[in-house]
VOLUMPA-101387 format. One record per residue (C-alpha): residue number from 1; residue in one letter; chain; z, x, y. Coordinates in nm, 4 decimals. Layout:
% VOLUMPA-101387
r num = NUM, residu = A, chaine = A, pz = Z, px = X, py = Y
...
% end
This chain:
% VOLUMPA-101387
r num = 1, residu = X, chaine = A, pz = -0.7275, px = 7.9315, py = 15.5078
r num = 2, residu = X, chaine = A, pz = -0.8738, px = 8.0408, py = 15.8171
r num = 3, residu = X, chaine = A, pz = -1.2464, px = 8.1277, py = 15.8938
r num = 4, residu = X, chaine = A, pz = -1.1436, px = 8.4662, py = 15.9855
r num = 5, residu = X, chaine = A, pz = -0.9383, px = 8.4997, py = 15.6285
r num = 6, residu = X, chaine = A, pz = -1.2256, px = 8.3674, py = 15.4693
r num = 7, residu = X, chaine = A, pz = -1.4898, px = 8.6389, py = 15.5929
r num = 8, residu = X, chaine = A, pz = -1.1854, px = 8.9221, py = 15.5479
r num = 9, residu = X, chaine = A, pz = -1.1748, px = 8.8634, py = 15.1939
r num = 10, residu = X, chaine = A, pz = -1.5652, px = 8.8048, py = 15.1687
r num = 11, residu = X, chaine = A, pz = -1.6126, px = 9.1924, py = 15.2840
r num = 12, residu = X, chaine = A, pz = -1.3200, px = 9.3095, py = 15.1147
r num = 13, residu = X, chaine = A, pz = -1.4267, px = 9.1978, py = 14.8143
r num = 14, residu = X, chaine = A, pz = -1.7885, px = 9.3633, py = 14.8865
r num = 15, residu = X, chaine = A, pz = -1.6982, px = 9.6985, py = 14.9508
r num = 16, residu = X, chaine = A, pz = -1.4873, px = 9.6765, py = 14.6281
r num = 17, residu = X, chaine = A, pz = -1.7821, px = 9.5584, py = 14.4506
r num = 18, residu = X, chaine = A, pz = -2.0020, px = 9.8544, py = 14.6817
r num = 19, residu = X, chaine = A, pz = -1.7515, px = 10.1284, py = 14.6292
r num = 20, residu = X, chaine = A, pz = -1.6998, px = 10.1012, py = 14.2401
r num = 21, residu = X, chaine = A, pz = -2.0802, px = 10.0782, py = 14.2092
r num = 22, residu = X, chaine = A, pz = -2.2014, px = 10.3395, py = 14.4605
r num = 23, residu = X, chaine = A, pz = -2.1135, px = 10.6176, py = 14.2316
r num = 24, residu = X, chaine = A, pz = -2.0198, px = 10.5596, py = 13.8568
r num = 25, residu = X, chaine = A, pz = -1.9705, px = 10.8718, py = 13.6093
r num = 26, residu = X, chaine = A, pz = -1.9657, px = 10.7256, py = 13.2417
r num = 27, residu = X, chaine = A, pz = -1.6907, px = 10.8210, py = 13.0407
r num = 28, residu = X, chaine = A, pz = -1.8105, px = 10.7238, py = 12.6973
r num = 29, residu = X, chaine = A, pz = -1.4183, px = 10.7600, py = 12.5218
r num = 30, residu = X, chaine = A, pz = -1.3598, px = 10.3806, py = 12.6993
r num = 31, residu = X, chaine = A, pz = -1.7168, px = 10.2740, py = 12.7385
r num = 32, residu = X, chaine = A, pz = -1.6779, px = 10.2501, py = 13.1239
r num = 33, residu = X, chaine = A, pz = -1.6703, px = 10.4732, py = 13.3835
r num = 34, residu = X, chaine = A, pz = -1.5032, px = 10.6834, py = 13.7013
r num = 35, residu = X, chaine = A, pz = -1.5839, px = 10.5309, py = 14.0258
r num = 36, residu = X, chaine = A, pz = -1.4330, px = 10.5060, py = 14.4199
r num = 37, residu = X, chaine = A, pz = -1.3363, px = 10.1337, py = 14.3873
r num = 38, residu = X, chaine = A, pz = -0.9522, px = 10.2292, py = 14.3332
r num = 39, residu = X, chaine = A, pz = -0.9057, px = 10.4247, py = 14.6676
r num = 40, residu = X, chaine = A, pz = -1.0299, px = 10.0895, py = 14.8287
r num = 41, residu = X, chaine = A, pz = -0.8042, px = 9.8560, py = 14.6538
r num = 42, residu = X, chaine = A, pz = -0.5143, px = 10.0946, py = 14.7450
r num = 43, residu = X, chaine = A, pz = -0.6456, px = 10.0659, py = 15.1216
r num = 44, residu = X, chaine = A, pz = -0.6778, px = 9.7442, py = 15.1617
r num = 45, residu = X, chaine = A, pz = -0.3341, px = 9.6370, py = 14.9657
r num = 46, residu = X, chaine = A, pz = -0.1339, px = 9.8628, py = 15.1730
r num = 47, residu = X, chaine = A, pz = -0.3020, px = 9.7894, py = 15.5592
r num = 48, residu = X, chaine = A, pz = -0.4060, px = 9.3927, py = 15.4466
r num = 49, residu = X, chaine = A, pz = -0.1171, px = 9.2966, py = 15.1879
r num = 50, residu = X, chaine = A, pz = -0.0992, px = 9.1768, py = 14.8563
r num = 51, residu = X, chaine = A, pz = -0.3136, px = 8.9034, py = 14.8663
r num = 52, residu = X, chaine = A, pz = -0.6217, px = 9.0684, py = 15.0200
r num = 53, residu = X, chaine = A, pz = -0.5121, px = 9.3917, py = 14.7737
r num = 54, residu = X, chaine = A, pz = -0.5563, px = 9.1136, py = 14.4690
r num = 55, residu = X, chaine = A, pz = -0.8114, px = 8.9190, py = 14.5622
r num = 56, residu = X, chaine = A, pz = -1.0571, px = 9.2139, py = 14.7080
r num = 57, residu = X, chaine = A, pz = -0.9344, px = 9.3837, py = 14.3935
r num = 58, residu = X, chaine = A, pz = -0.9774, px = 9.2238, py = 14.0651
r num = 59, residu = X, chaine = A, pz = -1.2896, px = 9.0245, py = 14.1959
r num = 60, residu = X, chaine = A, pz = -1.4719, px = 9.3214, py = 14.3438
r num = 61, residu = X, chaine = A, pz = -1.4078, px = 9.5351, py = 14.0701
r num = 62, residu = X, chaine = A, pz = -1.4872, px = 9.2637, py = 13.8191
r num = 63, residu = X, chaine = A, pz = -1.7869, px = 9.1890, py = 14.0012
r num = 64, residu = X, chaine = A, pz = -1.9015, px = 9.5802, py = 13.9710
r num = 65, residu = X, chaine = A, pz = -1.8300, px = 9.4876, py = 13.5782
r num = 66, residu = X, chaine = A, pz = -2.0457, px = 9.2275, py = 13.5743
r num = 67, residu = X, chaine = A, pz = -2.3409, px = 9.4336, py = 13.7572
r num = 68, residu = X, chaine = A, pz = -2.3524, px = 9.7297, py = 13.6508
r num = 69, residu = X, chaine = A, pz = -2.3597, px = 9.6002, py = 13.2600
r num = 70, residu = X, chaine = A, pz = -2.0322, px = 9.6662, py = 13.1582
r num = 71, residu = X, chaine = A, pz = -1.9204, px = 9.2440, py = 13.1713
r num = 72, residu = X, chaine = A, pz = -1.7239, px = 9.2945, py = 12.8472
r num = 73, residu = X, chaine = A, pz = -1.4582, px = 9.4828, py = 13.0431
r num = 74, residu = X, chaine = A, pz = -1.4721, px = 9.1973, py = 13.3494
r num = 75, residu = X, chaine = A, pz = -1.2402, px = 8.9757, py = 13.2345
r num = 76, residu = X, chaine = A, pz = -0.9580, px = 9.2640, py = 13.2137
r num = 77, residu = X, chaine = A, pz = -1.0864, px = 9.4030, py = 13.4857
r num = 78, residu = X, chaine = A, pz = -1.0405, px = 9.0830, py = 13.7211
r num = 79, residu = X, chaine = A, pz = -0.6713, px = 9.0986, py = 13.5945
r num = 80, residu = X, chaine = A, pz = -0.5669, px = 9.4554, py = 13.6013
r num = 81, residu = X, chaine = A, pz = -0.7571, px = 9.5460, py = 13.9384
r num = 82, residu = X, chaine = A, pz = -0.5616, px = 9.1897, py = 14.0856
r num = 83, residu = X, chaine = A, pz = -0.2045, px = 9.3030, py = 13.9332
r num = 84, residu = X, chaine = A, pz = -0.3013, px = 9.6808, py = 14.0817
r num = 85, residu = X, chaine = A, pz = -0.3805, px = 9.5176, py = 14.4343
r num = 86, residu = X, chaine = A, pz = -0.0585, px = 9.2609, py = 14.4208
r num = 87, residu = X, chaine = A, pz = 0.1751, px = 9.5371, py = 14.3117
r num = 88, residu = X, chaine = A, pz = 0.0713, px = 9.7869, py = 14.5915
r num = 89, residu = X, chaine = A, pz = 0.0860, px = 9.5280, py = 14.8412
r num = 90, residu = X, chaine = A, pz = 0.4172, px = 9.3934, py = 14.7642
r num = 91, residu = X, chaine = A, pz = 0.5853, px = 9.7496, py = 14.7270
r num = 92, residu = X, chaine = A, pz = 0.4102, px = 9.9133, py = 15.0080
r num = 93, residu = X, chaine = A, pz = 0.4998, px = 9.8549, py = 15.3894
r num = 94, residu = X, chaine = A, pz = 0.2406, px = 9.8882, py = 15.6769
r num = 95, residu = X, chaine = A, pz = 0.2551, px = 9.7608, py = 15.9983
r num = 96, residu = X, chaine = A, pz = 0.0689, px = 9.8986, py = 16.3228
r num = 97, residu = X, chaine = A, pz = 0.4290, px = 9.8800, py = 16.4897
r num = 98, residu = X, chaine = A, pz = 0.5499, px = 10.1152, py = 16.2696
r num = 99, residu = X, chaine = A, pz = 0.2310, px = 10.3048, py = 16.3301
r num = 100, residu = X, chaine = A, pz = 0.3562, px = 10.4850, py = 15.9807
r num = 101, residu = X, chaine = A, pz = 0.1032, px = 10.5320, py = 15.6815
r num = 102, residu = X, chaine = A, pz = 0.2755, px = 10.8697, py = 15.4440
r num = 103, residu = X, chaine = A, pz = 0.5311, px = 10.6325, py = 15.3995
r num = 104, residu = X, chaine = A, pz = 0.7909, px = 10.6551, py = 15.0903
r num = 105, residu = X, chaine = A, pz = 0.6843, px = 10.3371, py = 14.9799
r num = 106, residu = X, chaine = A, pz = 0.2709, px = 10.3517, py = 15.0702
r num = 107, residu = X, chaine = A, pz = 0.2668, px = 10.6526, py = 14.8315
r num = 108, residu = X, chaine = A, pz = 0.4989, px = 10.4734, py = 14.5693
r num = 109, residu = X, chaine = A, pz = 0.2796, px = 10.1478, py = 14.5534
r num = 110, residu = X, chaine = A, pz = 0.0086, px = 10.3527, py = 14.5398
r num = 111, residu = X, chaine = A, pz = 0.0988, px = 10.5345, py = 14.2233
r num = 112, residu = X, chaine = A, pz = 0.2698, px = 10.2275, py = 14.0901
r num = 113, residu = X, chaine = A, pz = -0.0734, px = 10.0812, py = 14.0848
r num = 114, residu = X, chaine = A, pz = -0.2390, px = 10.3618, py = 13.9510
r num = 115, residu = X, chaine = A, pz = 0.0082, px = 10.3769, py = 13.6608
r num = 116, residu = X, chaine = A, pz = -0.0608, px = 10.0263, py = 13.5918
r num = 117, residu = X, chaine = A, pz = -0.4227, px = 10.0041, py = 13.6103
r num = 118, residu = X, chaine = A, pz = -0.4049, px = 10.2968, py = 13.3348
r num = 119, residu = X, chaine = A, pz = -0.1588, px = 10.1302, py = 13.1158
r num = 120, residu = X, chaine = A, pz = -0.3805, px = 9.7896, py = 13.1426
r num = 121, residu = X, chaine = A, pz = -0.6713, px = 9.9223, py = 13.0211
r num = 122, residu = X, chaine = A, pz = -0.4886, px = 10.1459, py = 12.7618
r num = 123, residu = X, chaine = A, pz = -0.4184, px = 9.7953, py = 12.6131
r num = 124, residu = X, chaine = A, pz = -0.7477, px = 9.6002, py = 12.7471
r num = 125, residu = X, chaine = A, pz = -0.9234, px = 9.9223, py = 12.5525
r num = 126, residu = X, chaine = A, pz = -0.6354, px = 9.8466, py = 12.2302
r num = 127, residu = X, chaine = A, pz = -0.8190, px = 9.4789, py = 12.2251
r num = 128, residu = X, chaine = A, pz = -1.1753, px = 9.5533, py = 12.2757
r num = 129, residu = X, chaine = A, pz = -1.1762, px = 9.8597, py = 12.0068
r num = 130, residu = X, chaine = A, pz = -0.9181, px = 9.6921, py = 11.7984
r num = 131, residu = X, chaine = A, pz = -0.7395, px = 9.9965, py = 11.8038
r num = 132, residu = X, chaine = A, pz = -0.4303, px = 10.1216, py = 12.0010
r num = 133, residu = X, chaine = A, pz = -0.4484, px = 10.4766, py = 11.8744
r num = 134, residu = X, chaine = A, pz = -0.8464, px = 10.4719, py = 11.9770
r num = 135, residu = X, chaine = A, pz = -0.7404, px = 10.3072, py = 12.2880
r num = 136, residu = X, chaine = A, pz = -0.5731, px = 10.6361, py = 12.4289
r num = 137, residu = X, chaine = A, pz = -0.8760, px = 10.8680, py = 12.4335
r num = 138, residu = X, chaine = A, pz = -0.8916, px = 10.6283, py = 12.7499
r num = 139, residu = X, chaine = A, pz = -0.5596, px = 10.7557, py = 12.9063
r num = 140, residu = X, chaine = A, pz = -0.7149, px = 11.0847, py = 13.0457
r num = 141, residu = X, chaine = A, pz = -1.0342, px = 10.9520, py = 13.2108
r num = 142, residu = X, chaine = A, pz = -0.8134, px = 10.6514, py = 13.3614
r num = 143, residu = X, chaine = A, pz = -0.5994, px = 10.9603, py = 13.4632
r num = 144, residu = X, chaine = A, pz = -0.8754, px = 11.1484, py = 13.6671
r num = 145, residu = X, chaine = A, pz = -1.0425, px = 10.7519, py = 13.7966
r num = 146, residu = X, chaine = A, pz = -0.6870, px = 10.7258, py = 13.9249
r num = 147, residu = X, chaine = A, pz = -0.6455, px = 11.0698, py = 14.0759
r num = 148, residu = X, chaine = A, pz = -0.9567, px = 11.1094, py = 14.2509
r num = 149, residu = X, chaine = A, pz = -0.8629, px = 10.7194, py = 14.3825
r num = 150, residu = X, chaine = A, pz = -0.5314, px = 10.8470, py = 14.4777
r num = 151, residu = X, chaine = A, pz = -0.7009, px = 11.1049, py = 14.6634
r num = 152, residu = X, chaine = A, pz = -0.9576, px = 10.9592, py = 14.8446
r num = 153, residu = X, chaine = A, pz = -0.7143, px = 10.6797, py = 14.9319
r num = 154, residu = X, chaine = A, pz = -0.4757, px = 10.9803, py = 15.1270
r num = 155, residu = X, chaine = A, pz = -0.7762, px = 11.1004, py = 15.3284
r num = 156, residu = X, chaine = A, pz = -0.9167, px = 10.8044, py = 15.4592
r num = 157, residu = X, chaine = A, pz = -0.5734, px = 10.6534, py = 15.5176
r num = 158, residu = X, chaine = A, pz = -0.4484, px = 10.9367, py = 15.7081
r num = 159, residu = X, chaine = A, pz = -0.8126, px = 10.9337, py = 15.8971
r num = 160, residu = X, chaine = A, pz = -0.7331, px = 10.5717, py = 15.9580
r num = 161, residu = X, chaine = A, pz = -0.3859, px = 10.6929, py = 16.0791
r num = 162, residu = X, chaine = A, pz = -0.5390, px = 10.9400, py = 16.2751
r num = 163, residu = X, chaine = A, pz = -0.7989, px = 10.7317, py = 16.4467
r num = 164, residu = X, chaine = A, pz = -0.4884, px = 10.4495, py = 16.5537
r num = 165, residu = X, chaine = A, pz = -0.7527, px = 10.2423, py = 16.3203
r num = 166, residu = X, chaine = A, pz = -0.4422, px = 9.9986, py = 16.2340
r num = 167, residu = X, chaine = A, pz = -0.4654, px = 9.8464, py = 16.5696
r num = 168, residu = X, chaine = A, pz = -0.7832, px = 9.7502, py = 16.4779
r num = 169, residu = X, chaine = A, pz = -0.7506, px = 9.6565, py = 16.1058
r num = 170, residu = X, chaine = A, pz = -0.4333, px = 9.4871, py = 16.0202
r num = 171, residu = X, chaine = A, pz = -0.4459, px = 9.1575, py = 15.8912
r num = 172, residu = X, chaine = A, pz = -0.0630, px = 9.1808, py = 15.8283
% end
């Protein structure tokens, strides 16, 4: 691995860690709460790939586990935010020659993701309350954490779009 992979994944990681913990609404039905960390993981999967998506991605996010006191959901979260970053990145397809972001399968990765990170901690929450029909009072806050990621991820991409930002950020 290169020097300059090395450092990529370093920040990547941080301003997963940064995002999810910048702004945290409890949600006390999964004894976690809504943050910003998905639109990042959706942002760097599709412009970096699936390894940056799953590295930056279930480490950062675990990592925001771990610090902000919720380290019983880490583990889980270190594997559903990884799966969430390696699915978008192998489904969706950025390159700056394409210079194309609203692409079929950028927005399908994207919600592929989403739909997985809610499923994975509809059964992370199953474990933890021993309880699968407790577990999916979790299904609508995952819902909104996933939405407003979904969201956010759509603005800044298409700002990124906008700005030609790809020619700058691509790793791919």
């Amino acid at each position: 691995m290169k020097t300059k992979e090395i450092c990529l994944r370093g920040l990547m990681i941080a301003l997963v860690t940064v995002s999810t913990m910048v702004l945290q609404i409890p949600v006390s039905a999964t004894n976690g709460y809504i943050h910003l960390g998905d639109s990042m993981i959706l942002l760097i999967s599709v412009f970096f790939g699936w390894r940056y998506g799953m590295v930056a991605g279930g480490v950062g996010a675990a990592l925001a586990d771990l610090l902000s006191g919720y380290a019983h959901w880490a583990p889980f979260t270190l594997i559903i935010k990884g799966v969430m970053g390696l699915l978008v990145g192998k489904i969706a397809h950025y390159t700056p020659a394409e210079k194309h972001f609203f692409g079929l399968r950028n927005l399908a990765g994207s919600v592929v993701g989403i739909v997985w990170m809610i499923i994975g901690y509809y059964f992370g929450g199953a474990v933890l309350q021993k309880s699968f029909t407790v577990a999916l009072t979790s299904i609508p806050e995952n819902l909104v954490q996933g939405g407003a990621g979904f969201v956010i991820f759509l603005v800044v991409g298409y700002a990124f779009y906008k700005a030609k930002i790809y020619k700058y950020v691509s790793a791919k």
